[in-house]
C-alpha positions in Angstrom: 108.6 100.7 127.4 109.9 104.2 127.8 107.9 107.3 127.5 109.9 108.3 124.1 109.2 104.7 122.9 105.5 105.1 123.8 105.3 108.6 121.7 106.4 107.0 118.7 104.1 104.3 118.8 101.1 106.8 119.4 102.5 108.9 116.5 102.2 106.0 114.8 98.0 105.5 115.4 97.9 108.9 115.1 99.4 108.9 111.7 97.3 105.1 110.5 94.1 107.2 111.6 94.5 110.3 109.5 95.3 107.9 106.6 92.1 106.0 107.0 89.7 109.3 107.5 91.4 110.8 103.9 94.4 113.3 104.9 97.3 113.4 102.1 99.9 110.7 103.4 102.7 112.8 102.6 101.5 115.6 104.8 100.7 113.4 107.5 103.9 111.9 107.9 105.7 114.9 107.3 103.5 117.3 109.7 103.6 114.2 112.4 107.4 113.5 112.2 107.9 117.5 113.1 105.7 117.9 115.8 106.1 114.4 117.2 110.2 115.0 116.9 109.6 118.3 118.7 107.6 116.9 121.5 110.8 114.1 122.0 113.8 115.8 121.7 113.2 119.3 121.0 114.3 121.8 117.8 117.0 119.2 116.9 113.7 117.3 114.8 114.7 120.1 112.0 118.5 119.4 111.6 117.2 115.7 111.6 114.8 116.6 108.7 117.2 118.5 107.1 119.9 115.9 106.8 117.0 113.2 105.8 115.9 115.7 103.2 119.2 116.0 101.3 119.9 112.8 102.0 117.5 111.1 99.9 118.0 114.1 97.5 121.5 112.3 96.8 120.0 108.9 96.5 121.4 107.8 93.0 119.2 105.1 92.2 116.2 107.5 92.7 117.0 109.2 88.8 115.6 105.9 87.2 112.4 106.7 88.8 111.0 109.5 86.9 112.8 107.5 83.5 111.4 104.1 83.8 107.6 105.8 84.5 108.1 107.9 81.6 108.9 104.6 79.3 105.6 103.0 80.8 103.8 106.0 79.6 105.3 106.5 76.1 104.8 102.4 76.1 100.9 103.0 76.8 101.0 105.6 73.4 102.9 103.7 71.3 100.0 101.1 70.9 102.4 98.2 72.0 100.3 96.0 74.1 97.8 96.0 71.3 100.4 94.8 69.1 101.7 92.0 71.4 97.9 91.4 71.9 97.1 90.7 68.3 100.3 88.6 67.5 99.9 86.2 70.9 95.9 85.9 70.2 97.2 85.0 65.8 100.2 82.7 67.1 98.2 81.0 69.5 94.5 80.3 68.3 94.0 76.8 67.4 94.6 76.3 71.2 91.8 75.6 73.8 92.2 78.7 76.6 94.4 80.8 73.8 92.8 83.5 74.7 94.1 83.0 78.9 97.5 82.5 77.2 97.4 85.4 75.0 96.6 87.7 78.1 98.9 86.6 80.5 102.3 86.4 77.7 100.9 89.9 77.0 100.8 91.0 80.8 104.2 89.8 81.2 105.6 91.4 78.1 104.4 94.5 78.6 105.2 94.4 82.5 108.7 94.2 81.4 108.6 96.8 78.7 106.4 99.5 81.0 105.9 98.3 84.6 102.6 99.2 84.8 99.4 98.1 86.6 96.6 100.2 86.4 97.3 100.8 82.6 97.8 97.2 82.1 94.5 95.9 83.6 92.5 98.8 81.8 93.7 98.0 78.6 93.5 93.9 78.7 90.2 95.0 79.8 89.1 96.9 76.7 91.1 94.2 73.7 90.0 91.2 75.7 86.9 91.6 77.7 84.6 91.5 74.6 86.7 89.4 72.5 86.7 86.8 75.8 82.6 87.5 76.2 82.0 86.5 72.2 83.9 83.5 72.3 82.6 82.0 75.1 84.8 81.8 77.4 84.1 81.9 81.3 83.9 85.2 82.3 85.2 84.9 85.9 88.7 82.9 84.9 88.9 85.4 81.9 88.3 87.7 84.7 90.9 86.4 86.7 93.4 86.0 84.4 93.3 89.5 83.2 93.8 91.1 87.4 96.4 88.6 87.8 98.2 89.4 85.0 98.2 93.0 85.2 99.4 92.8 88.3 102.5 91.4 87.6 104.0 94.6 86.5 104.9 95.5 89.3 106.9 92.2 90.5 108.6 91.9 86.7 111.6 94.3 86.0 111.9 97.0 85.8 109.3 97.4 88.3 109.3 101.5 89.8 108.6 99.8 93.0 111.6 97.4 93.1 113.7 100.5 91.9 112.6 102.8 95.2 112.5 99.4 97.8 116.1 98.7 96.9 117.7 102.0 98.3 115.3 102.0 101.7 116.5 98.6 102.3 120.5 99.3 101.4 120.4 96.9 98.5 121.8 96.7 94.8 118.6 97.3 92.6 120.9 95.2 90.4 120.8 92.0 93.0 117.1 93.1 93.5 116.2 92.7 89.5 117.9 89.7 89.3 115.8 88.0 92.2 112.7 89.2 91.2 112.5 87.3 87.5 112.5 84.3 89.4 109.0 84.6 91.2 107.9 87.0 88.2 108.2 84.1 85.5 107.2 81.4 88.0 103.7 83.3 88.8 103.6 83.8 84.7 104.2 80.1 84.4 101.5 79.1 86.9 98.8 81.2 85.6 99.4 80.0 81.9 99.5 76.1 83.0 96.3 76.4 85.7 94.5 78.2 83.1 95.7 75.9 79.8 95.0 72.5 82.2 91.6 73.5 83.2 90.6 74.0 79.7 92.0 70.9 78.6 89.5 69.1 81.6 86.5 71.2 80.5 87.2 73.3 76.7 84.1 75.0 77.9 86.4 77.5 80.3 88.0 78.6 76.6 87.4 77.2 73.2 90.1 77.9 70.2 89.3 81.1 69.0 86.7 80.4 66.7 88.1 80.3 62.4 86.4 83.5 61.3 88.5 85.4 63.4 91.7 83.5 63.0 94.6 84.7 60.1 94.5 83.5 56.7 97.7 83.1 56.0 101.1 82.0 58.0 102.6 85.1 56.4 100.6 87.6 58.4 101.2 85.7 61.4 104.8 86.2 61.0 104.0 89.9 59.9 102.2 90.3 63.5 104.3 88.6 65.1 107.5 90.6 63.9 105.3 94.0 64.3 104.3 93.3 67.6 107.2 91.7 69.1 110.7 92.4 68.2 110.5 95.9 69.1 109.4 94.9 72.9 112.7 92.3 72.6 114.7 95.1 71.4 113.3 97.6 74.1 114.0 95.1 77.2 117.6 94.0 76.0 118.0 98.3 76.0 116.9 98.0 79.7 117.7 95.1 81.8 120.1 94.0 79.4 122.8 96.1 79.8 122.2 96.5 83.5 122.3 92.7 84.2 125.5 92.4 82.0 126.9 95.5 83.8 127.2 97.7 81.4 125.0 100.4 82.6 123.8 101.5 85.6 119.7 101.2 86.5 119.7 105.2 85.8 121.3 105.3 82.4 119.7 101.9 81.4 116.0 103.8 82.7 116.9 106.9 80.1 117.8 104.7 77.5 114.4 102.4 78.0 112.6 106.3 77.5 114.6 106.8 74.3 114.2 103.7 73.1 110.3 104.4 73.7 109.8 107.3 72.3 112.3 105.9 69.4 109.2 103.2 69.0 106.4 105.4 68.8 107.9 106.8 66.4 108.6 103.9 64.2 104.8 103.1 64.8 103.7 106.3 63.1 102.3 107.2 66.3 104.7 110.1 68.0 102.7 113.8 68.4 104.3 116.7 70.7 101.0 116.6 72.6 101.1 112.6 73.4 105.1 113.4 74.6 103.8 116.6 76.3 101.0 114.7 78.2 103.3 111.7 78.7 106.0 114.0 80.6 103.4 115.6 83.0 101.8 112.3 83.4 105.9 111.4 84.8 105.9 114.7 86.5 102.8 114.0 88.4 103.8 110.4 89.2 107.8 111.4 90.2 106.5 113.8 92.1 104.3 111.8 94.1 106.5 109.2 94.6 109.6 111.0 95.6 108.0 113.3 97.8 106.6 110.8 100.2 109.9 109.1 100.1 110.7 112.5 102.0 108.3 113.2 104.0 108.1 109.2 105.0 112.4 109.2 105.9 111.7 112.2 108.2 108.6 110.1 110.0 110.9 107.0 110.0 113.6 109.1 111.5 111.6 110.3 114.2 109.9 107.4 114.9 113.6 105.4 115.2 115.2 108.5 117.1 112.4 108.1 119.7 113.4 104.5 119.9 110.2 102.9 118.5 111.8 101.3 115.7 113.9 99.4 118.2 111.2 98.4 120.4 109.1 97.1 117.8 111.6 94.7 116.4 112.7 93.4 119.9 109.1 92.8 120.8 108.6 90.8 117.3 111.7 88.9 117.8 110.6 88.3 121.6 107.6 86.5 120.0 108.1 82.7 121.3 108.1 81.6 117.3 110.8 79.9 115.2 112.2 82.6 112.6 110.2 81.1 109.8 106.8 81.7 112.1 108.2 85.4 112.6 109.0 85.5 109.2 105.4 84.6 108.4 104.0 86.8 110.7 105.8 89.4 108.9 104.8 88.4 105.7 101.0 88.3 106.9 101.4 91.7 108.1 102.6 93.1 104.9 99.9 91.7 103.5 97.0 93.1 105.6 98.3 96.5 104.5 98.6 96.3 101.1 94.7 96.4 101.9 94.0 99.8 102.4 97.9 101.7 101.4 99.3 101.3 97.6 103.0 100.2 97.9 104.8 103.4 98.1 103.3 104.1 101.9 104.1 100.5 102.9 107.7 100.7 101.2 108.5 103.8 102.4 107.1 104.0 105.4 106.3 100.3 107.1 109.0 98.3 105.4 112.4 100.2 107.0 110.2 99.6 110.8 109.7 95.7 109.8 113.0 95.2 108.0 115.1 94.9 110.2 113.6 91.8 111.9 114.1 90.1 109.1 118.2 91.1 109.5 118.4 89.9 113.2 116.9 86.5 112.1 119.5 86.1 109.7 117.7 86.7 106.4 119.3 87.7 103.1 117.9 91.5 102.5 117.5 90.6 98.7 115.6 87.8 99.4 113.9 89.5 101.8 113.0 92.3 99.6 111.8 89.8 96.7 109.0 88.3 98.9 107.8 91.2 100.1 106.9 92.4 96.3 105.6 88.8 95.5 103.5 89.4 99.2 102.6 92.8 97.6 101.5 92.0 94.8 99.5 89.0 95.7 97.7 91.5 98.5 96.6 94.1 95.8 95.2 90.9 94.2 93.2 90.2 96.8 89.4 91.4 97.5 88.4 93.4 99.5 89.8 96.6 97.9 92.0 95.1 94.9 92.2 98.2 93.0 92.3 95.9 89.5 88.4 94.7 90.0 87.8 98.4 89.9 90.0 99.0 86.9 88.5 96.0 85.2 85.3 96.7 86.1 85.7 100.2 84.3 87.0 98.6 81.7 84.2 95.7 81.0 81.4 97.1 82.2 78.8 94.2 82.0 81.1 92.3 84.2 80.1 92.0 87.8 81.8 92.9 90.8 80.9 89.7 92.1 82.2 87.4 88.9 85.4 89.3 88.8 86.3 88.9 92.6 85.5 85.4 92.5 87.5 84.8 89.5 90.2 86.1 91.5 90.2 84.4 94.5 91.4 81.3 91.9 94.4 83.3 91.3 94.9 84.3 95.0 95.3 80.4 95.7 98.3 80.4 92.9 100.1 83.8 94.4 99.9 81.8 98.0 101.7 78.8 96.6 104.3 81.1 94.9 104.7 82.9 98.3 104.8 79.0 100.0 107.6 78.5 97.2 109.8 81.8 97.5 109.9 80.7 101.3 110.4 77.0 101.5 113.1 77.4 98.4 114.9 80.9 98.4 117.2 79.6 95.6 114.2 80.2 92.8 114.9 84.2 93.6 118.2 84.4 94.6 119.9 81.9 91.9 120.4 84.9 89.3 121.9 87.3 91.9 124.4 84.4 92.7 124.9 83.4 89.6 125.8 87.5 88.9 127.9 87.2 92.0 129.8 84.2 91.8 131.0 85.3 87.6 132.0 88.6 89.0 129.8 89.9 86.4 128.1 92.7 88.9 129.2 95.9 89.6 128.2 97.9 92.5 125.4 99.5 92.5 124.7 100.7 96.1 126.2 102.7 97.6 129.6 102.3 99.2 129.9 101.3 102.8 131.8 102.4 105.5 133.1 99.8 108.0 130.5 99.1 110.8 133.4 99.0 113.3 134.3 102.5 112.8 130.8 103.4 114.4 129.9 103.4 117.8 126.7 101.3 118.8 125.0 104.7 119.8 125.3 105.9 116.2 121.5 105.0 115.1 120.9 108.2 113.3 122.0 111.2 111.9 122.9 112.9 114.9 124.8 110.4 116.8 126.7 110.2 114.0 127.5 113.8 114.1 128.4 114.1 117.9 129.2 110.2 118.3 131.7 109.0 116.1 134.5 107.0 117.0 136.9 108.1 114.6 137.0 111.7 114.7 138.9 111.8 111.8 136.5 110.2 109.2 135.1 113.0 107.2 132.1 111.2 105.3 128.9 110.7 107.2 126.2 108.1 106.8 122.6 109.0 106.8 120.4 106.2 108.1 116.5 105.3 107.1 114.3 104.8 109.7 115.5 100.5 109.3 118.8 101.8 110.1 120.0 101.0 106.6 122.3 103.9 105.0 121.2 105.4 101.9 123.5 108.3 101.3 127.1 109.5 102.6 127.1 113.4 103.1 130.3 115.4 104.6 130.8 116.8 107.9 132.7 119.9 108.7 
């Protein structure tokens, strides 16, 4: 290990401390990329941050961001999961474990319209907490059911987090969509049958809802069930249908998701200027957030591969004597130990461009590669000891315990492991859409374009080499890399 190597791994402790002991991750990573950059190779770390800076400035696929958080927040006004909520619980409850059915068909509804977690959890919480607690149902699956479904909002398009992994790993967030229904509706598909068979065992877990409560008529369940779901159909074929069927790109298909929204509250009777206003500075504060420690996190990665770190760590994972599926795993474990203590934009932004390209030298499909990781993700933020959906729960139903609602979630934890198991054993159950997309030359690019490799020299691993080290003098466009060496914009050179 070389001294610059050695910097940029104590950069990197440096930078995991002041995490853990509360500073801002966006100013550690920007603050520590400077002075680290300075202390390696001098006053060039500025022109580096510079060109990282405008870089992702000109990263396309970054303009759904702010649209598809924006349609999650007008979705949260516009009442919609407590429509879906009432026309699931109506449609479904003669069953035994309705109830578990009705909140995990919502969940993955309203992931798909919204993409949300926190808001998703909260409000499951509120409609079906009590209603779970008078019927006597059990309250740590109820519990369970309720995290796990939340959380699938951000595995299920159109995710914000699939959105800003594609462009740090160089990938189509069209191909990235596509993979991700397969493991989204799987998960959906487990949770519904776990739950359904273990009431059918014991109908203690979840009687029918009892007939008191039930509609009187079949008219007003079709009523409900036209109220509260055609306009989330309508709303997702505005979305990911026209970017699946290439007729729009993720950014135009985001602003007509908000539009189609905002169109919905509306029809509702529900649209103020205030609930708009609030809506749009809840975006700005999110955007914001997001976009800024995609920043300040390309500089750090920068850094951290200029001083060669990047490199060293993937040679020293791929020395490991283990077949590619135990690196792979070993990867995958990783990733999961930090969606601990870091929400997914620091571990996207910042740890997945060091880790990813491991999975490239072992041959791995990026897509595919990308699709675990958010199953991995969301199965960690699942998982106790700091799942922030107990917390959101536990605000939410208040005379459930801490205790109940972890252990109703370690049931579910089981279920994300085998989907994980799954992804990995049979990559075909993610990457069957993209293929399918593929091989009917029904996709249209989506990523940006890319410059033939051969035209580089092997020195050109960041934006400097490329400006002093090309091979071909003559080519005008320049790439700038992420810290996984994966090229996310083209800017010009004099």
């Amino acid at each position: 290990m070389s001294g610059q190597e050695a910097l940029g791994l104590l950069m990197m402790l440096v930078m995991l401390g002041a995490i853990f002991i509360g500073v801002p991750i966006s100013f550690t990573l920007l603050f520590l990329g400077l002075i680290f950059g300075w202390i390696g190779f001098g006053p060039v770390v500025f022109d580096l941050a510079y060109l990282q800076t405008i870089g992702m400035m000109k990263v396309d696929e970054f303009v759904a961001v702010p649209m598809f958080i924006l349609m999650g927040y007008v979705c949260d006004q516009a009442g919609l999961m407590e429509r879906m909520f009432k026309a699931f619980r109506d449609l479904f409850a003669p069953l035994r474990g309705s109830l578990y059915l009705v909140v995990i068909t919502t969940a993955t509804l309203f992931g798909i319209a919204a993409g949300t977690v926190g808001a998703t959890v909260v409000l499951l919480g509120i409609m079906a907490g009590p209603m779970m607690t008078k019927a006597g149902y059990d309250i740590r699956m109820s519990a369970g059911a309720i995290t796990a479904g939340g959380t699938l909002g951000i595995l299920i398009p159109p995710s914000v987090m699939l959105v800003v992994m594609a462009p740090v790993l160089g990938i189509s967030i069209l191909h990235l969509y596509a993979a991700a229904f397969g493991p989204g509706f799987l998960l959906a598909g487990m949770y519904i049958a776990y739950t359904l068979v273990r009431c059918h065992f014991n109908p203690k877990l979840g009687p029918p809802v009892p007939k008191e409560d039930r509609p009187t008529s079949m008219r007003v369940v079709l009523w409900e069930c036209l109220v509260g779901l055609v306009p989330v159909t309508i709303l997702t074929f505005a979305t990911l249908g026209v970017i699946l069927a290439g007729f729009a790109t993720s950014t135009e298909a985001a602003a007509m998701g908000a539009a189609g929204a905002i169109l919905m509250v509306i029809g509702y009777g529900r649209f103020t200027w205030r609930g708009l206003l609030q809506a749009c500075h809840l975006t700005l504060a999110t955007t914001s957030m997001v976009l800024f420690l995609a920043v300040t996190s390309n500089i750090f990665g920068a850094v951290f591969a200029r001083l060669g770190s990047a490199t060293w760590v993937a040679e020293a994972l791929i020395a490991i004597p283990l077949p590619p599926w135990g690196t792979m795993a070993l990867l995958l474990t990783l990733i999961f130990l930090l969606g601990w203590p870091f929400e997914w934009p620091a571990i996207v932004l910042v740890f997945l461009p060091i880790l990813a390209p491991v999975a490239t030298k072992l041959g791995y499909d990026m897509v595919w590669f990308a699709c675990v990781v958010a199953v991995v993700l969301q199965t960690a933020f699942l998982s106790p000891p700091v799942a922030m959906s107990a917390y959101y729960l536990k605000q939410a139903v208040k005379n459930w315990s801490l205790g109940d609602i972890y252990r109703g979630m370690a049931d579910f934890m089981v279920i994300q492991v085998i989907c994980v198991v799954l992804v990995v054993a049979f990559p075909q159950i993610a990457m069957w859409f993209p293929n399918w997309l593929t091989q009917g030359e029904r996709l249209k690019a989506a990523s940006v374009e890319v410059v033939q490799p051969t035209l580089l020299t092997q020195s050109c691993v960041s934006p400097l080499d490329l400006v002093g080290h090309c091979a071909r003098p003559d080519i005008f466009r320049l790439r700038v890399y992420s810290a996984a060496q994966q090229p996310v914009h083209f800017a010009h050179a004099a």
